[in-house]
BAKELO-361197 format. One record per atom (N, C-alpha, C): atom name; z negated, x, y. Coordinates in Angstrom, 2 decimals, m for minus. Last residue first. Example, Ala and Ser with C-alpha at 12.3 -4.5 7.8 and 13.67 -1.06 7.14 Angstrom:
<rs>
R  vexdo       c3       c1       c2
R      N    m7.08    12.85    m2.25
R     CA    m7.14    13.67    m1.06
R      C    m7.87    12.90     0.03
R      N    m7.80    13.19    m5.69
R     CA    m7.80    12.30    m4.50
R      C    m7.80    13.20    m3.30
</rs>
This chain:
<rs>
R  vexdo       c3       c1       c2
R      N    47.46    59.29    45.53
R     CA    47.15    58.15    46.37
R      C    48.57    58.28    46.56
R      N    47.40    61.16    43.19
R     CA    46.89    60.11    42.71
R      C    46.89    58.98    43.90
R      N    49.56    62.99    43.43
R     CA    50.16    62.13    42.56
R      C    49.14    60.73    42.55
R      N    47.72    65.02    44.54
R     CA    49.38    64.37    45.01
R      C    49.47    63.26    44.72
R      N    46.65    66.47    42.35
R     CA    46.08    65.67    43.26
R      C    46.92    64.51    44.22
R      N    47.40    67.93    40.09
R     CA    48.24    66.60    40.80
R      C    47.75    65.56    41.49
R      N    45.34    69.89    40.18
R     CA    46.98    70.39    40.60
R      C    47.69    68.79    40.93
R      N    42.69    68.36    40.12
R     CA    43.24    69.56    41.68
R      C    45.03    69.22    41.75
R      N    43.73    67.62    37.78
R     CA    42.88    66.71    38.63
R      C    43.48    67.26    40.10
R      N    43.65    69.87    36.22
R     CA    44.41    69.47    36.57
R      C    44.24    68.10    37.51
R      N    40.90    70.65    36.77
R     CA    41.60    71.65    37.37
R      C    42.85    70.89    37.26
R      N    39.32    69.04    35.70
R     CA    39.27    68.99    37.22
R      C    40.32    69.68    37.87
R      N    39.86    69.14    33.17
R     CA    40.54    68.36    33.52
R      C    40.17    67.69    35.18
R      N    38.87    71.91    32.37
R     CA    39.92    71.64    32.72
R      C    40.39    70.48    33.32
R      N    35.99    71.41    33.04
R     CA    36.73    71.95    34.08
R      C    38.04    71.78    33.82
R      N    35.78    69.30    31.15
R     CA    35.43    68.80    32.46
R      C    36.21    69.63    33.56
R      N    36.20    71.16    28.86
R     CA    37.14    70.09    29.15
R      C    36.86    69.41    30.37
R      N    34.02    72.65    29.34
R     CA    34.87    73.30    29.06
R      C    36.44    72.39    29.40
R      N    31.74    71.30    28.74
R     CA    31.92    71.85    30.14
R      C    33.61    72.36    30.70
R      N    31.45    70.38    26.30
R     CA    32.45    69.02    27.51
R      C    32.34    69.94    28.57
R      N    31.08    72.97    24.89
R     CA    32.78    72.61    24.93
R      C    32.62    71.32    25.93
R      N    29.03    73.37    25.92
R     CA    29.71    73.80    26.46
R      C    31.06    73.66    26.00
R      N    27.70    70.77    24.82
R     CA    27.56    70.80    26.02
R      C    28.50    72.01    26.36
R      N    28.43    71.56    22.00
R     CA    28.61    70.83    22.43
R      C    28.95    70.45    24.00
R      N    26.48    73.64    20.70
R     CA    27.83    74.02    21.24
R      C    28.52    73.36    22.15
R      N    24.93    72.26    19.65
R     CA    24.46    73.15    20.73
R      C    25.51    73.74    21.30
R      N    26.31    71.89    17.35
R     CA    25.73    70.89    18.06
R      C    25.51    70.97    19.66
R      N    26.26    73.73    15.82
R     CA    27.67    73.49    16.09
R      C    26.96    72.14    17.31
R      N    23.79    74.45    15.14
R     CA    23.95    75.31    16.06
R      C    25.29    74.88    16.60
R      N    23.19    72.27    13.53
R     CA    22.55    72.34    14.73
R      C    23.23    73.20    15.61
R      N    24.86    73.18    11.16
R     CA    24.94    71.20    11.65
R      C    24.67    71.63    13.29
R      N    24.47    75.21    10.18
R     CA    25.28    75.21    10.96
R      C    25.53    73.69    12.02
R      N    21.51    74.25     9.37
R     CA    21.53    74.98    10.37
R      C    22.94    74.97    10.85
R      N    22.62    72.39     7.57
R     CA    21.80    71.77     8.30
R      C    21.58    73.06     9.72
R      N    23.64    74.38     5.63
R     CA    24.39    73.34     6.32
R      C    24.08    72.56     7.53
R      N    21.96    76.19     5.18
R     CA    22.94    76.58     5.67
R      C    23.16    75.32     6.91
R      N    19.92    73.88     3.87
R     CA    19.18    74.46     4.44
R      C    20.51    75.54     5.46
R      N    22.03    73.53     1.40
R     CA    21.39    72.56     2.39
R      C    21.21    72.95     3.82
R      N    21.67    75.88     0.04
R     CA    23.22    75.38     0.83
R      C    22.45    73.84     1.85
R      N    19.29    76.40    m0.65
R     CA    19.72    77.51     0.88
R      C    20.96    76.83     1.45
R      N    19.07    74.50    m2.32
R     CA    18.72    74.59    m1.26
R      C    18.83    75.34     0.04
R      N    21.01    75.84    m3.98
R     CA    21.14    74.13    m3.62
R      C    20.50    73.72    m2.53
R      N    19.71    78.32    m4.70
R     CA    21.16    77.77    m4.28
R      C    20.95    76.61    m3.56
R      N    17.96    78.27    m6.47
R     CA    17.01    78.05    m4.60
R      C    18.59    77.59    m4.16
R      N    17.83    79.74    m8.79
R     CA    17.33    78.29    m8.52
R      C    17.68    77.39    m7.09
R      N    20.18    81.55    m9.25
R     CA    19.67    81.76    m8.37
R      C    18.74    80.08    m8.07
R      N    22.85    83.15   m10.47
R     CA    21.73    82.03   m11.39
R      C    20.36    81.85   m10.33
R      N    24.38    84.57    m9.21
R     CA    23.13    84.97    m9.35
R      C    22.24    84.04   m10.48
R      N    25.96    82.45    m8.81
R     CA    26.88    83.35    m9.54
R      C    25.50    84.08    m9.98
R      N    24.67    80.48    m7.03
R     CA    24.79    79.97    m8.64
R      C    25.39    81.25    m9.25
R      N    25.09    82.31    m4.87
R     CA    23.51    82.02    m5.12
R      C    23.93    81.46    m6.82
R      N    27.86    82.32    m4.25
R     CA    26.84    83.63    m4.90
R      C    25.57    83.19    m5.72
R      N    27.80    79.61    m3.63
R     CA    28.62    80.15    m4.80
R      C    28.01    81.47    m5.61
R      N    26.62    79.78    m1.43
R     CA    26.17    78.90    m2.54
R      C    27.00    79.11    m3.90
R      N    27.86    81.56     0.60
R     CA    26.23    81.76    m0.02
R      C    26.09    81.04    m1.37
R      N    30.27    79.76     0.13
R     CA    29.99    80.96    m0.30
R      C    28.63    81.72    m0.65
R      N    29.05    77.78     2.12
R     CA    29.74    77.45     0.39
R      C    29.48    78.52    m0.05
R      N    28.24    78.91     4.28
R     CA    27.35    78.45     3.64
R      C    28.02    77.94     2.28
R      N    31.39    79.70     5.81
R     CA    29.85    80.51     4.82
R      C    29.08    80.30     4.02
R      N    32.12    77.13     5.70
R     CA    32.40    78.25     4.26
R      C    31.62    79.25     4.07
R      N    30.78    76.53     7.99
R     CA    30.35    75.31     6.27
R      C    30.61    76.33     5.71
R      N    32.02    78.04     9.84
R     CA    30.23    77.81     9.25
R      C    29.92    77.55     7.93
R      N    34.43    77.34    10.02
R     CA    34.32    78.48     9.43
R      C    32.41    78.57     9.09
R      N    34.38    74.20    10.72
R     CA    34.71    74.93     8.98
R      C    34.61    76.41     8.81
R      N    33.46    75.11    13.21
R     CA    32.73    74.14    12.39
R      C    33.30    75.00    11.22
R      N    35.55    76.15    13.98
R     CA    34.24    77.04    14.23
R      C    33.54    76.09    13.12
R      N    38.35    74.41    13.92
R     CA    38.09    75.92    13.09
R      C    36.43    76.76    12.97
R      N    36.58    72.45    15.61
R     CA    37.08    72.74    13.71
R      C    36.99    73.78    13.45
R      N    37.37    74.03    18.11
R     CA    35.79    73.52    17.85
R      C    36.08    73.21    16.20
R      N    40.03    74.66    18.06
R     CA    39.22    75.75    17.83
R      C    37.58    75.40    17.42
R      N    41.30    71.71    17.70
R     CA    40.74    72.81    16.58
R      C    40.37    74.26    16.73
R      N    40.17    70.46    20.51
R     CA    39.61    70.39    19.47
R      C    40.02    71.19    17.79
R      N    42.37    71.29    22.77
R     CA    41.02    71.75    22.30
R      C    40.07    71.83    21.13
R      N    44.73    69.67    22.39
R     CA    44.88    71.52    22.15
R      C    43.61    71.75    21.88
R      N    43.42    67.70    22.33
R     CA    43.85    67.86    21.15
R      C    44.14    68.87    20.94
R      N    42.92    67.09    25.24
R     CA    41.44    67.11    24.11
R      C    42.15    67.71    22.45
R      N    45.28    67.46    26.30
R     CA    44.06    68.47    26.50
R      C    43.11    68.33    25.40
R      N    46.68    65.13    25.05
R     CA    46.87    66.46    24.42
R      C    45.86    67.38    25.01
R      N    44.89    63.06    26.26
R     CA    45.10    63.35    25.22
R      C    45.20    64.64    24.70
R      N    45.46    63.82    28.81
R     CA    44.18    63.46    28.90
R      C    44.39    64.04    27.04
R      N    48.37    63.60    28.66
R     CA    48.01    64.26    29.07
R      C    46.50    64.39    28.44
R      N    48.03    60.39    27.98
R     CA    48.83    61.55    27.44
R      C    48.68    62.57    27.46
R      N    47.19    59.16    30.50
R     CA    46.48    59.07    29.15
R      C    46.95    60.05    28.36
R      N    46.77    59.88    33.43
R     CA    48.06    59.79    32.27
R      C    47.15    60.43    31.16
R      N    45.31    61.28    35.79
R     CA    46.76    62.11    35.20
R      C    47.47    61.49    33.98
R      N    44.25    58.40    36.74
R     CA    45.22    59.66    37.69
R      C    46.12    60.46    36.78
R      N    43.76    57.16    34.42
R     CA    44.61    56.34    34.80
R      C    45.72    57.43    35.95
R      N    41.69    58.35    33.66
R     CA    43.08    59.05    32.60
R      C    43.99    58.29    33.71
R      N    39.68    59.32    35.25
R     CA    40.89    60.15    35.44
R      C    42.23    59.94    34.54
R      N    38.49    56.72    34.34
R     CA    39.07    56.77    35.66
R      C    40.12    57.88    35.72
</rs>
């Protein structure tokens, strides 16, 4: 319903300015957990393979949990432009 008020375009580039800070957070997780896993084989370390799992699966969750406050995040913006071209929609 709102794309039809502000224009699919719009609607668009909001979600597209938004989404690589949520990437950048994601890939900066995973590289931790590469790096643990790099140490862990540089150690000769059996368990590597599993702590990289066991990383991955935790950054999996906590990027998850994030979720609800990034659609909070795009709900307000796109109330706030909603507000500004209120004008525009009757």
């Amino acid at each position: 319903m709102a794309c039809r008020w502000i224009g699919q375009d719009l609607v668009n580039s909001i979600i597209f300015e938004k989404m690589p800070d949520t990437m950048e957070r994601l890939n900066r997780s995973l590289m931790a957990c590469q790096y643990k896993f790099e140490a862990a084989k540089l150690q000769k370390k059996l368990s590597g393979l599993h702590e990289l799992e066991s990383c991955v699966d935790q950054s999996t969750k906590d990027n998850i949990k994030m979720l609800p406050h990034i659609a909070g995040k795009l709900k307000a913006t796109f109330s706030s432009v909603i507000r500004e071209n209120s004008h525009l929609i009757f």
